[in-house]
N, C-alpha and C positions, 0 to 999 in steps of 0.2 A: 800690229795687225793691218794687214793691206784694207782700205776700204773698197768693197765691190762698187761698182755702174750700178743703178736703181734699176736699171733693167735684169741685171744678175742679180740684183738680192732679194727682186718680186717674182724672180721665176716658178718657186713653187708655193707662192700665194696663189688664192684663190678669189674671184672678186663675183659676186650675186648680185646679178640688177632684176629688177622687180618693178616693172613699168606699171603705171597707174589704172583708174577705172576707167572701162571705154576704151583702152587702148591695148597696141600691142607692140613686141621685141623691137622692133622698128623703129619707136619712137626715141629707145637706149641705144641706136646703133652706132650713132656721130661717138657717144660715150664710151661706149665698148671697145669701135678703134680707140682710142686716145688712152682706156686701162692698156688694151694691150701692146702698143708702143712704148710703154714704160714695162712692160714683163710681167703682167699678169697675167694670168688664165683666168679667160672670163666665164659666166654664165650667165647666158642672155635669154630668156624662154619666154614665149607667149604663155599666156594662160588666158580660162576663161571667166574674164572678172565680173560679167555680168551674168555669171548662171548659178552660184554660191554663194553662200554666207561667209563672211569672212573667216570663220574658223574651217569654213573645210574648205577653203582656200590655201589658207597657210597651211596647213597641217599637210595636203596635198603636195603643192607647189614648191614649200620650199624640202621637204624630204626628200622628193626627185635631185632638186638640185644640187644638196648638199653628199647626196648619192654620189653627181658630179665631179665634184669636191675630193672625192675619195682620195688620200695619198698627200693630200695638200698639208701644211705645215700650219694653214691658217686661214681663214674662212672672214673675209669681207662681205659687206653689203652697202650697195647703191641703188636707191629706190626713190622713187616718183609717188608722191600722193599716196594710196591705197597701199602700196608695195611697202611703204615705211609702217603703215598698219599690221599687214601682217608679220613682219618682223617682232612686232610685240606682240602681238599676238601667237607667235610658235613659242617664242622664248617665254611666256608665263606661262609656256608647260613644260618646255623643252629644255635641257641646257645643249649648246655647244661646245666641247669641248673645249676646239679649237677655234672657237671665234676670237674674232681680230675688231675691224671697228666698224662703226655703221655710218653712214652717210644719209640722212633724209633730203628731200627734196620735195618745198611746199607740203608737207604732209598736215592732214588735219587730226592733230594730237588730240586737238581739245572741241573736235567736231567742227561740223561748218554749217552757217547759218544758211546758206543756199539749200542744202538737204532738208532743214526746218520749215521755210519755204514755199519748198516744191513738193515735197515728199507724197501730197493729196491730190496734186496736177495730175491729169489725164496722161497716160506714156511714161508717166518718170518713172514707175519701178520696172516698166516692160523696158526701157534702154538701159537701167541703169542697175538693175536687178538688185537682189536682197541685199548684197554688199553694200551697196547701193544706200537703201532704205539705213543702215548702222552706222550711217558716219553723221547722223545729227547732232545739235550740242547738248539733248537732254541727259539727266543722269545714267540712264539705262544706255547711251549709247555705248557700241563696240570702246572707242578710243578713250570715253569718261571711264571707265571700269576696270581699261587695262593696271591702271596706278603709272608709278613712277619706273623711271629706265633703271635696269640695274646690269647694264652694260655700257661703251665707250661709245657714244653718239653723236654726232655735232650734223645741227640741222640749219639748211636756205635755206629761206623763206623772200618771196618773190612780192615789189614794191609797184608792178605795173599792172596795166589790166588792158584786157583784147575787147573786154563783155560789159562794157558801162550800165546793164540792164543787172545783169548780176552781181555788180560790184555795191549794186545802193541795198541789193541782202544784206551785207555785211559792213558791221558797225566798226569802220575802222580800218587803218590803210591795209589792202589788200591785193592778191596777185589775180583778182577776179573769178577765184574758187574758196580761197583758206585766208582770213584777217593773220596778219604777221602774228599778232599773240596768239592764235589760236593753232601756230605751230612747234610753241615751244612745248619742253615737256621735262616734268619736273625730273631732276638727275642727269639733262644733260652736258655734254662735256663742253658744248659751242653751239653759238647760235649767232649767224648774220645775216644781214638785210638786201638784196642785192634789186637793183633796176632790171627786171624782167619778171615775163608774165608766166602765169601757171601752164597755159599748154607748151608752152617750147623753152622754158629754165635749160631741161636737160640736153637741149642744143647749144648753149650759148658759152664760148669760150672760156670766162670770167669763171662759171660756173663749174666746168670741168678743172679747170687749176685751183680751183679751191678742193674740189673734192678730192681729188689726187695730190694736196698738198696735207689736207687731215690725214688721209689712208698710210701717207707716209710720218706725219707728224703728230697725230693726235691733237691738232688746234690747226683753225684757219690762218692764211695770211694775215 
């Protein structure tokens, strides 16, 4: 059997990026090119991460997208922080048929002690809204509750930090949002440690050939 180009045999994949809290499409853009140079079909959507709870976040957000999706052969995900949340978060209601693999990116699995924090400071729920408020590390948070992955995951977790005020939150080396351990999450398939920081990971060369080396191999470099 002839082997196709990666770009012919991702054509009718489908790849979901899911940008973080506080942010929007824009900050996956550098990413988006770099899926669709390789032949995916992307989907890249703002949302509004500060005006919902994470469940009608996901429940919202990724349904449109996977709307998108329609026709595709198989359904990826590429998500920043919050955006790897609600992927577990649809999927402990939802199945997709056609899911393929998930890509995290610094996500806080297992909460984050900055949320713990701040969460009583003056403005932190008015910038950062309810989502916001559920990414703590107590029992009741959104990501303690979800349980364990029971899909193909492999998650970076970022070794630098921009916020040295925020980084002494957090008990442990961290990308100055998420301590590394508190990105992993039990059942997943990879997990590696890379020098870069939590707002711009999903800029960073290193970063995208890892991701698009799991998407096509299911394990990092």
């Amino acid at each position: 059997m002839m082997n196709l180009p990666s770009e012919q045999s991702n054509i009718n994949t489908c790849v979901i990026l899911l940008h973080g809290l506080v942010r929007t499409d824009s900050s996956l853009k550098k990413m988006a090119l770099a899926l669709n140079s390789e032949g995916y079909k992307t989907i890249n959507t703002s949302y509004p991460s500060t005006k919902h709870t994470i469940e009608e976040l996901a429940d919202s957000i990724i349904s449109s997208a996977l709307f998108q999706c329609a026709g595709s052969a198989k359904v990826h995900f590429v998500t920043h922080s919050l955006g790897g949340i609600l992927v577990r978060q649809y999927l402990s209601k939802n199945t997709i048929e056609k899911l393929g693999r998930v890509v995290m990116l610094g996500p806080p699995n297992q909460g984050s002690e900055v949320v713990d924090s701040l969460r009583n400071v003056p403005g932190f729920e008015q910038m950062h809204g309810p989502a916001g408020l559920q990414l703590g590390t107590d029992a009741k948070s959104v990501p303690k509750v979800l349980g364990a992955a029971n899909f193909e995951v492999g998650v970076i977790a970022g070794t630098r930090s921009v916020n040295p005020v925020l980084s002494r939150m957090l008990p442990g080396q961290n990308d100055g949002k998420v301590t590394v351990g508190n990105t992993k999450l039990e059942g997943m398939t990879g997990h590696i440690s890379l020098p870069v920081t939590h707002p711009f990971m999903m800029r960073n060369k290193t970063v995208i050939r890892q991701v698009i080396h799991f998407l096509k191999n299911g394990q990092f470099e």
